[in-house]
Each structure stands twice: as structure tokens, then as C-alpha cells.
ROMI-593791 format. One record per residue (C-alpha): residue in one letter; x, y, z. Coordinates in steps of 0.5 Angstrom, whole numbers. Example, Ala and Ser with C-alpha at 12.3 -4.5 7.8 and 13.67 -1.06 7.14 Angstrom:
2
<pt type="A" c1="25" c2="-9" c3="16"/>
<pt type="S" c1="27" c2="-2" c3="14"/>
REM end
This chain:
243
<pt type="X" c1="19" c2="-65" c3="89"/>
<pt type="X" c1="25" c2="-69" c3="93"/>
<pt type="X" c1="30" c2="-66" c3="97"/>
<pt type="X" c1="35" c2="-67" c3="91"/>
<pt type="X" c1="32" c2="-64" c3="86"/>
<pt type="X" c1="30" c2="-58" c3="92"/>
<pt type="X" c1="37" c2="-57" c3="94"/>
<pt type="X" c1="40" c2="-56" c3="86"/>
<pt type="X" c1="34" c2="-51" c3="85"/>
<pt type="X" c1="36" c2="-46" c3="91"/>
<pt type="X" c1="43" c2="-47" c3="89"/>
<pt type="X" c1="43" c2="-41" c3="83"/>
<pt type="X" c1="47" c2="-35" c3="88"/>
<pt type="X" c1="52" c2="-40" c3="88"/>
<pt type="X" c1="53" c2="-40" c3="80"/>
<pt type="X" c1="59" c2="-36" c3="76"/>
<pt type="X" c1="53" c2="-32" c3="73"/>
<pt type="X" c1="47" c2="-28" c3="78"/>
<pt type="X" c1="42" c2="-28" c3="76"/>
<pt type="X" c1="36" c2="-22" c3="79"/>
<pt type="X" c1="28" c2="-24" c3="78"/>
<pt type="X" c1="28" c2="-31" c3="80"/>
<pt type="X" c1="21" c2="-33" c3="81"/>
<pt type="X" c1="20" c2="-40" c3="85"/>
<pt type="X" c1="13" c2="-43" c3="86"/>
<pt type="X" c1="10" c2="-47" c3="91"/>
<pt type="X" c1="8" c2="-55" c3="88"/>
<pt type="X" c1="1" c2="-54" c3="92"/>
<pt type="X" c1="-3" c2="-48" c3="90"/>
<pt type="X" c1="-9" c2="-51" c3="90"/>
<pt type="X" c1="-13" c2="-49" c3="95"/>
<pt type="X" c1="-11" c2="-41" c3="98"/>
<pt type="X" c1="-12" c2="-36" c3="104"/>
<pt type="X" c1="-18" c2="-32" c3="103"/>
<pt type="X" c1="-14" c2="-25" c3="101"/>
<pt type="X" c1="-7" c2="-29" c3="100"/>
<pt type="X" c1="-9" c2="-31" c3="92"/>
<pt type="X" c1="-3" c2="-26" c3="90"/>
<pt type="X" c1="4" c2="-27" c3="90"/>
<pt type="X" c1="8" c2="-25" c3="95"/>
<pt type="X" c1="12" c2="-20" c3="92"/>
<pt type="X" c1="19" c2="-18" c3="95"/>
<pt type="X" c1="24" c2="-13" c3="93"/>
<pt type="X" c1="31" c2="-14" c3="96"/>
<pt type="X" c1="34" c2="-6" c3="94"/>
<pt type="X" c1="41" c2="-5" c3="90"/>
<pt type="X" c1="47" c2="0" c3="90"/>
<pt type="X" c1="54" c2="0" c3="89"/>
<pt type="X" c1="57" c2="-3" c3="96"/>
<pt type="X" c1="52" c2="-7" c3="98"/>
<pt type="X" c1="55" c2="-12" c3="103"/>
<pt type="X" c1="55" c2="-19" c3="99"/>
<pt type="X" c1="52" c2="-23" c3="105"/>
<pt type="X" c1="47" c2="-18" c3="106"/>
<pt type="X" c1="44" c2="-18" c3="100"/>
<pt type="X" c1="45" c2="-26" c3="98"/>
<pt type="X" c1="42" c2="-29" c3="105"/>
<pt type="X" c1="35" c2="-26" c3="104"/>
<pt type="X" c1="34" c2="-28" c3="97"/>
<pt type="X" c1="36" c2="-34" c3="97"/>
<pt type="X" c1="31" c2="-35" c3="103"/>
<pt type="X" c1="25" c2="-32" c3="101"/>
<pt type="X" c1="27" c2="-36" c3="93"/>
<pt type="X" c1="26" c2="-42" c3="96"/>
<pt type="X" c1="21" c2="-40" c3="101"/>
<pt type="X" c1="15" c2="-41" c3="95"/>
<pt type="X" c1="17" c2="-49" c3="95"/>
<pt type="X" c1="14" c2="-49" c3="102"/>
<pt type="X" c1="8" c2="-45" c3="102"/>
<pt type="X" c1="2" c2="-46" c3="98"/>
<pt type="X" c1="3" c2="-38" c3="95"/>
<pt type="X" c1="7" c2="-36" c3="90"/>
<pt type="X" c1="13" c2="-32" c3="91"/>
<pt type="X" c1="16" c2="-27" c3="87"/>
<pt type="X" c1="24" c2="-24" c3="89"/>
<pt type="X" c1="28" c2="-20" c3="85"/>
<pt type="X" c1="34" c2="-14" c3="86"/>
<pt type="X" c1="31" c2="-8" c3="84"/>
<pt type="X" c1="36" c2="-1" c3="83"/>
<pt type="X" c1="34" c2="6" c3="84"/>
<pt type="X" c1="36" c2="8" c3="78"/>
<pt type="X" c1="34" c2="2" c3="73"/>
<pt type="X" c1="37" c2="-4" c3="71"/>
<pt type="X" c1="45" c2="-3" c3="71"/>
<pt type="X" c1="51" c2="-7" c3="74"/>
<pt type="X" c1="52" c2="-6" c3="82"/>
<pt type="X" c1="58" c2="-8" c3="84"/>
<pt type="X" c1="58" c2="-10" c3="91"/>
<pt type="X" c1="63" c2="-9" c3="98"/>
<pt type="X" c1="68" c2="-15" c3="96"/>
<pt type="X" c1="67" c2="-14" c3="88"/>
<pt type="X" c1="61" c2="-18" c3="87"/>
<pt type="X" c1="59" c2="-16" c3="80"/>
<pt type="X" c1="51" c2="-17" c3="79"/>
<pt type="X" c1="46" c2="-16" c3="74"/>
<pt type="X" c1="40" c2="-13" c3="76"/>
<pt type="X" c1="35" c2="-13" c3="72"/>
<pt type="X" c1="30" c2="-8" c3="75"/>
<pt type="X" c1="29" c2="-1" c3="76"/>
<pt type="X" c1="25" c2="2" c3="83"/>
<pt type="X" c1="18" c2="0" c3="84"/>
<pt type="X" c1="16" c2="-1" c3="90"/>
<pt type="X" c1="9" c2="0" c3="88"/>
<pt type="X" c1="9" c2="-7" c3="86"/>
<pt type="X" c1="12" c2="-10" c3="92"/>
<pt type="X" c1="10" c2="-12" c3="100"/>
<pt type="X" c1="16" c2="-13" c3="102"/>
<pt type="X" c1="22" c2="-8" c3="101"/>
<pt type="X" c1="29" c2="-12" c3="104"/>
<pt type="X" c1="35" c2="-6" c3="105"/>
<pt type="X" c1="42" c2="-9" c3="106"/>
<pt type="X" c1="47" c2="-5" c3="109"/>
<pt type="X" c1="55" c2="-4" c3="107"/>
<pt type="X" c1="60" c2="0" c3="108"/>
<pt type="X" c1="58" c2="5" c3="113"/>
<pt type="X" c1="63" c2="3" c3="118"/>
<pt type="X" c1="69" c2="4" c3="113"/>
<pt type="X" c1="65" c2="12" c3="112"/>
<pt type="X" c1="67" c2="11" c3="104"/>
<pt type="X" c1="65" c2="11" c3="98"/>
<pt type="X" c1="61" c2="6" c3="95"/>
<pt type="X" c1="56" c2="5" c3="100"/>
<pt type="X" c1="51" c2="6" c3="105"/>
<pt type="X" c1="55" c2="14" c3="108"/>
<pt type="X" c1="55" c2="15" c3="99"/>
<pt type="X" c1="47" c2="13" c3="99"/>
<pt type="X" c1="47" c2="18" c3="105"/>
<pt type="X" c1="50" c2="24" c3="103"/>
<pt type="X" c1="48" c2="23" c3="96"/>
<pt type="X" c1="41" c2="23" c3="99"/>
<pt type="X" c1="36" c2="20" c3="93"/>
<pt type="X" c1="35" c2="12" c3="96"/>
<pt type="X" c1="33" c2="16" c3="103"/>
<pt type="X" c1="28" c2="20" c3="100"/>
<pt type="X" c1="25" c2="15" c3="95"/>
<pt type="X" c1="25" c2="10" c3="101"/>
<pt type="X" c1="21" c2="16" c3="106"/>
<pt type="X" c1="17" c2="17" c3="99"/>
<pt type="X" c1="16" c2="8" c3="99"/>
<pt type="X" c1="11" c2="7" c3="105"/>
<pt type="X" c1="4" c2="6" c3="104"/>
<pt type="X" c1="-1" c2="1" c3="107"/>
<pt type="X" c1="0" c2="-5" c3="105"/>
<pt type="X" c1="8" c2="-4" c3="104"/>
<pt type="X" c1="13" c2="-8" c3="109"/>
<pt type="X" c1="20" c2="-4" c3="109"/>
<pt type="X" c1="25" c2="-8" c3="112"/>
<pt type="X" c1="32" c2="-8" c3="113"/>
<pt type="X" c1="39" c2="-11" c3="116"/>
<pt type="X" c1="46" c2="-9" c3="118"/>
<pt type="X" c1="47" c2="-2" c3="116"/>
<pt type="X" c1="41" c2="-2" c3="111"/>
<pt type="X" c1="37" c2="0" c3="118"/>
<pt type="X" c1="41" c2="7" c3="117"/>
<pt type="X" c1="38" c2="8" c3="110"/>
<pt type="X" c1="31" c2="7" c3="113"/>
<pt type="X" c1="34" c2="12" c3="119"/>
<pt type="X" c1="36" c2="18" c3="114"/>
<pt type="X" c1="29" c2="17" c3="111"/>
<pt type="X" c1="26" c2="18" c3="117"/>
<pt type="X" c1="23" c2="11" c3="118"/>
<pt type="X" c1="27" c2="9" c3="125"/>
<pt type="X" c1="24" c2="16" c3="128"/>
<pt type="X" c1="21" c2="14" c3="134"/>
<pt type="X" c1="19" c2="7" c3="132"/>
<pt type="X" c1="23" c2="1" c3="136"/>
<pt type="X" c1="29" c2="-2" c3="132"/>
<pt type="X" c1="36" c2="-5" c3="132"/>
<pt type="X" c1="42" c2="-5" c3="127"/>
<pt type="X" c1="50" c2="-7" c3="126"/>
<pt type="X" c1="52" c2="-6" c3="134"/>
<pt type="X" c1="56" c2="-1" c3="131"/>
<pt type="X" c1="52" c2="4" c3="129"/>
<pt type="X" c1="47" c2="2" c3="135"/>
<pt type="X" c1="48" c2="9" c3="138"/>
<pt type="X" c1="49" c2="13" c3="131"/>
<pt type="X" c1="41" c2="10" c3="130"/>
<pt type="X" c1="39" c2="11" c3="138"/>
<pt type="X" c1="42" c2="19" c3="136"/>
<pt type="X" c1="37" c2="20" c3="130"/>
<pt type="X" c1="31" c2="18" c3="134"/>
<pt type="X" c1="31" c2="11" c3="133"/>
<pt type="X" c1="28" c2="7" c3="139"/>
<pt type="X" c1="34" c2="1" c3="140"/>
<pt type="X" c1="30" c2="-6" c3="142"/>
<pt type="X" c1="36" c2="-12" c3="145"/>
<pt type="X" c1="33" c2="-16" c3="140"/>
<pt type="X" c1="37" c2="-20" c3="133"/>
<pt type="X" c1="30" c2="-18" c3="130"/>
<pt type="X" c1="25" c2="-12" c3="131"/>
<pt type="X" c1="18" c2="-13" c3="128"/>
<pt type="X" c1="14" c2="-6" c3="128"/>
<pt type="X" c1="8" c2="-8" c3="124"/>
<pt type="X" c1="10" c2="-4" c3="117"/>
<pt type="X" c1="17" c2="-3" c3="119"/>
<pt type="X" c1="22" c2="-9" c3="120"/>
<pt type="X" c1="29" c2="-9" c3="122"/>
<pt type="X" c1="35" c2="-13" c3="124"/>
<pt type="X" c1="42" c2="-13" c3="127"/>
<pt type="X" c1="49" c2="-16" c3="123"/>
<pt type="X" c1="50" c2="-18" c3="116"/>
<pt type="X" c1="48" c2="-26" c3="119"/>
<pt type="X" c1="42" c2="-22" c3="122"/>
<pt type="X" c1="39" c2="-23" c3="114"/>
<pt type="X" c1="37" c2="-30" c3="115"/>
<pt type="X" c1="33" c2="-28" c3="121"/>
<pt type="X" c1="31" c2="-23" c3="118"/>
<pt type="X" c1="28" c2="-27" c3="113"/>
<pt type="X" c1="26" c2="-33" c3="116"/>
<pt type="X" c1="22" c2="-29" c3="121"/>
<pt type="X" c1="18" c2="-25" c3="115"/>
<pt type="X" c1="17" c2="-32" c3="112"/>
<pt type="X" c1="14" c2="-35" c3="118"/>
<pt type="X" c1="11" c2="-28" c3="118"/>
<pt type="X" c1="7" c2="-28" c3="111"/>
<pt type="X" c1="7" c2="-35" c3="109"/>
<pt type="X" c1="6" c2="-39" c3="116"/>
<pt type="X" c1="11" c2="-44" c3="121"/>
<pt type="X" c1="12" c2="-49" c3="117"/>
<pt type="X" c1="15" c2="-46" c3="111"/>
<pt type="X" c1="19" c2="-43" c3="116"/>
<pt type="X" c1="21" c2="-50" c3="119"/>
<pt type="X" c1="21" c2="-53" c3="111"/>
<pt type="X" c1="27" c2="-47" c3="110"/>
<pt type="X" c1="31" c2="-48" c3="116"/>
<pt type="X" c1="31" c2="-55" c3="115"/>
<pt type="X" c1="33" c2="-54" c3="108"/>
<pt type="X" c1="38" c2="-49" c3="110"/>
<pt type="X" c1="41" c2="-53" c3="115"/>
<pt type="X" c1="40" c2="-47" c3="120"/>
<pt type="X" c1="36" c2="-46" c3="126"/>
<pt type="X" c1="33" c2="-37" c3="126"/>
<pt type="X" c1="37" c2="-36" c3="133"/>
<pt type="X" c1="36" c2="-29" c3="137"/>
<pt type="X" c1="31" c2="-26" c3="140"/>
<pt type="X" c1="25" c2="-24" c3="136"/>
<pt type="X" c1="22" c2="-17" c3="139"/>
<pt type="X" c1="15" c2="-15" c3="136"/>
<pt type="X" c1="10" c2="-10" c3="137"/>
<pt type="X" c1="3" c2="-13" c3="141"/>
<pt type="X" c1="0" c2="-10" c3="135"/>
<pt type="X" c1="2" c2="-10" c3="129"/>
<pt type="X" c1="-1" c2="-5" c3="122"/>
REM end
């Protein structure tokens, strides 16, 4: 596949239509790691006031991050509450396709939105309302990476996933994450074996590359940031084991 036909394949977020579920498959698949003859399965979670760029960043990475590895990748938006319409914090309209099952997934992705405005829709509503914390407290199993970014990292903090773990957020909800027991790291990405967490909105693409080079290896990673135009910046802090 060239570069052309490679960067008009990753354009899909920028069409008038979204479409969730996209599966993207690596050219060279025939010879695997022992163990790693699965698809990588990712699920990046919805819900109404998501932040646009929150949620976009690590789809399009992880869409494009099967054409660089020879394993397959599987990404998709998944909602708690079935297939339905999420509308985003600036009016994004999307379709998602699929409905809450961690079960089927190594890599849960939890965007942020609207914590700091504290209104309704957005990550204070999922709080208050409480079902998508118990449903993420509920997700975890061996096997299961739960990540997030920005203020997505308070979803997992009431869910009682940050608690005493090691972990960062959107700088103004860093003392809020501290308060509720999380155990803040000076890091643009915190890596904590089965719980991976990231600062601010850009914080995404970090996050994403770094879960990349994590699972599928360096030179997919290096291949996306070539392709990106964008070079993984910050401090990456990991735990001296992981899982």
C-alpha cells in the first residue's frame, strides 16, 4: 500500500457522515506473535457531551495503527446504553453502532467533556447519574487495559479505579483526582500496567501512540507518527511492573 492510498484511508473522521466500527487490517499478517493471533480489540467509550477531540484522536490512531502492524486491529464507539445518536460538547452528531461490551475488548479508551463547565451533558452528568462508573468498576478483568484522557480520568476516579493507583488528568481536575485518593504523577501519560491515564484533550494522541507502541510494538508507533505528522511528546510515567 503506498502513502497515498494510506493517507486517503485514515481520512474517514474527516467525512460529513461518521461512521463507528471501523476495522483496519495489517497488509503483513502472515507470520504472528505466539499469543497475539487475535485481534486487538479497542473500544473507545460514548456519551453525550464527550469532547470532539477526546474522542476522534485515539480512533484515528488506533484505525490506522493495523497498517503498520502485522496484527489485526478492531476499533469501535461503543455506548452504555445501545446503539443510539451521541451528541458531542460542540454539536458533533455521531452514529455509534454498538452497545457496551467490555467483555470483547482489551483496550477500553474513556474521553472526557464537560467536567470543568459542571453541566449537563458530560462527564458531571455520568457522575451524578452514576450508571457508566458502576459499569467501568464492573468492567475490569485480567486481560482488560482501562484507559483514559482529560476528564475521562474522573469517570474511572468515581468508579474507584484511580484510588491509590498512580494517574494524571486535565491539569484542572488534577486536585479534584488527588482528593479522591488518586496518586498524581508529573507525567503526560501514566502507565500503571492495567490502568493507563493521560493529561489534556491533545493528551489523546499520547495516549494512543503510547498503548500502540505498548501492544503492537515501536515501529508501528514510529510508522503512525510519520503518518500523523506528529511526534508523541511529554513524559511517559510507567510502573517498574506492569500486569
Amino acid at each position: 500500500m503506498n502513502r497515498r492510498t494510506l493517507l486517503h484511508a485514515t481520512t474517514a473522521l474527516g467525512a460529513a457522515t461518521l461512521t463507528a466500527g471501523a476495522t483496519t487490517r495489517a497488509d503483513a499478517a502472515s507470520s504472528r506473535t505466539p499469543g497475539r493471533d487475535r485481534p486487538l480489540r479497542v473500544h473507545v467509550v460514548m456519551f453525550d457531551g464527550v469532547e470532539e477531540l477526546d474522542f476522534t484522536a485515539p480512533y484515528e490512531v488506533f484505525s490506522a495503527s493495523g497498517y503498520f502492524a502485522d496484527r489485526e486491529v478492531e476499533v469501535r464507539y461503543v455506548t452504555l446504553d445501545g446503539p443510539r445518536t451521541v451528541e458531542a460538547a460542540y454539536g458533533t452528531r455521531l452514529r455509534v453502532d454498538h452497545g457496551w461490551a467490555p467483555e470483547e475488548a482489551e483496550l477500553l479508551v474513556v474521553p472526557g467533556g464537560g467536567y470543568a463547565r459542571r453541566e449537563d451533558p458530560g462527564v458531571w452528568a455520568e457522575i451524578r447519574r452514576g450508571s457508566l462508573p458502576r459499569a467501568l468498576a464492573a468492567a475490569t478483568r485480567p486481560g482488560l487495559t482501562v484507559s483514559a484522557l482529560c476528564t475521562g480520568v474522573m469517570l474511572l476516579s468515581a468508579a474507584g479505579l484511580t484510588s491509590g493507583r498512580p494517574c494524571t488528568t486535565h491539569h484542572r481536575a488534577r486536585a479534584d483526582l488527588e482528593r479522591q485518593g488518586g496518586v498524581l504523577k508529573n507525567a503526560r501519560v501514566v502507565d500503571d500496567g492495567d490502568l493507563v491515564t493521560a493529561g489534556g484533550v491533545t493528551s489523546g494522541l499520547d495516549l494512543a501512540l503510547w498503548l500502540v507502541r505498548r501492544e503492537l510494538g515501536a515501529d508501528a508507533a514510529v510508522g503512525l507518527e510519520e503518518m500523523l505528522e506528529y511526534e508523541a511528546r511529554g513524559t511517559v510515567w510507567t510502573a517498574r511492573s506492569r500486569r
